[in-house]
C-alpha positions, -999 to 999 in steps of 0.1 A, spaced: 0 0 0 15 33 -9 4 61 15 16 96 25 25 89 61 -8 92 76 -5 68 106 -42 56 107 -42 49 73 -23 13 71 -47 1 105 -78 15 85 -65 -6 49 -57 -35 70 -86 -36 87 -106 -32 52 -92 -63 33 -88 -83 68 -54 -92 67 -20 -68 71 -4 -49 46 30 -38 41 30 3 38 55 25 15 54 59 17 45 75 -17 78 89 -36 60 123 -45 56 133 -9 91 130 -2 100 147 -36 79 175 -27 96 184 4 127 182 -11 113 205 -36 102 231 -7 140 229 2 154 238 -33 127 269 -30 138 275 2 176 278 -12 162 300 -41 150 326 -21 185 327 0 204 335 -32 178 357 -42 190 380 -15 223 380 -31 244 368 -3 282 381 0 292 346 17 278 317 -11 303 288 -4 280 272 20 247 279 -2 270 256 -29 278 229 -6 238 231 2 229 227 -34 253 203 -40 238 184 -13 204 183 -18 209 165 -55 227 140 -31 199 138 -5 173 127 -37 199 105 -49 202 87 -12 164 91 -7 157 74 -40 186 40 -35 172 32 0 206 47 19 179 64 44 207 63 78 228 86 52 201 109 40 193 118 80 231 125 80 228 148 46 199 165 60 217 176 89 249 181 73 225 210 53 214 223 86 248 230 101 256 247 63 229 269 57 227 282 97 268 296 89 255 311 57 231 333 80 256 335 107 279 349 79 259 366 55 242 390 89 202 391 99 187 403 63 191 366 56 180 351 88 141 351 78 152 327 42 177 310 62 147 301 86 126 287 58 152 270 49 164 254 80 126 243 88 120 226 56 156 204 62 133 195 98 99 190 79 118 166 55 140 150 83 108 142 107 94 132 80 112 103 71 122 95 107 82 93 113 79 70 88 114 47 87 95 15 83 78 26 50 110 37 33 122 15 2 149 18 -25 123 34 -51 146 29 -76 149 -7 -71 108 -6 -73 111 18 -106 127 -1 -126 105 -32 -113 82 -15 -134 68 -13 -98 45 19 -86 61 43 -67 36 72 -62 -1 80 -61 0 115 -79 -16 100 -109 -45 84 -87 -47 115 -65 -47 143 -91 -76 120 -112 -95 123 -79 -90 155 -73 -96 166 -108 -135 144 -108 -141 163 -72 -134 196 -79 -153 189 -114 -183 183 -95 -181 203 -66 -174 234 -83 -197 262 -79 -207 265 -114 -219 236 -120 -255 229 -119 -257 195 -105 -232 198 -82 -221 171 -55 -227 182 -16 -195 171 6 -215 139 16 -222 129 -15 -192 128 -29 -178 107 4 -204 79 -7 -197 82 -42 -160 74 -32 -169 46 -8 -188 29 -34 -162 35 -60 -132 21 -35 -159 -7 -26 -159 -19 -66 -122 -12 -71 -108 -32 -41 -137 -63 -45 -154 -56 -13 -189 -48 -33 -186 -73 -53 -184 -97 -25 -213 -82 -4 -235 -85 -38 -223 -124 -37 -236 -128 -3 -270 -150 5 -302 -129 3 -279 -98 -10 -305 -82 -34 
């Protein structure tokens, strides 16, 4: 099961199809935080610092953090991630308190991604392993179909719209069909 790192959500699958299920977190997530760190870094050279050395080193880095991230070396991404950290806190030591705001946002975002994986250790794999198993790695396609149907019908505009509750049972039913569990209930005795 690929998830996001929502802890109820393995108990809540397992407890669906009756029997437990291994999780992985889903690739995009972790590619999107890494993406909020690359933005983070933008807006520190934005500010045009005098001391760029360690901003380097941090860019360098974070190419190397996908790259561990992505070939299942998890123990040395934590270590990259605070190797970052120490980086980017003596570019705003350096570079005086215009930059400590960016340096800030950039600092967090290192946390957000380094919590995040620590939360969720036992759903990291080598995704590249997985890739080129021809295996799926992410739910973006999945979650941007759904989102795309939902806001379709849900949108203001539109004259038969869906209420909130509606579209919940719309997507029970729909999950019901796609994981077999209607399809059972319909096989049931005295199931009309």
């Amino acid at each position: 099961m690929l998830s996001d790192g929502e802890p109820a959500l393995p108990g809540l699958v397992c407890a669906a199809v009756g029997e437990p299920v291994t999780c992985i977190l889903d690739w995009w997530h972790i590619s999107m935080r890494i993406q909020h760190i690359e933005q983070a870094l933008r807006s520190v050279y934005a500010l045009e610092p005098r001391h760029r050395a360690g901003l380097e080193i941090v860019e360098w880095r974070i190419g190397r953090l996908r790259h561990l991230i992505w070939n299942g070396y998890h123990e040395e991404a934590h270590d990259e991630l605070f190797g970052m950290r120490h980086m980017a806190s003596e570019v705003g030591y350096l570079n005086g308190e215009k930059f400590r705001p960016a340096v800030a946002r950039l600092l967090w975002n290192c946390d957000d991604l380094r919590r995040y994986l620590a939360n969720n250790v036992d759903s990291l794999i080598d995704y590249g392993v997985r890739y080129r198993s021809k295996l799926p790695i992410s739910t973006s396609r999945a979650e941007g179909c759904v989102d795309e149907i939902a806001n379709a019908r849900m949108a203001k505009k539109q004259r038969m719209r869906w209420s909130p509750r509606g579209a919940h049972c719309v997507a029970t039913v729909r999950a019901a069909v796609l994981d077999g569990r209607l399809k059972r209930a319909t096989d049931l005795p005295g199931a009309a």
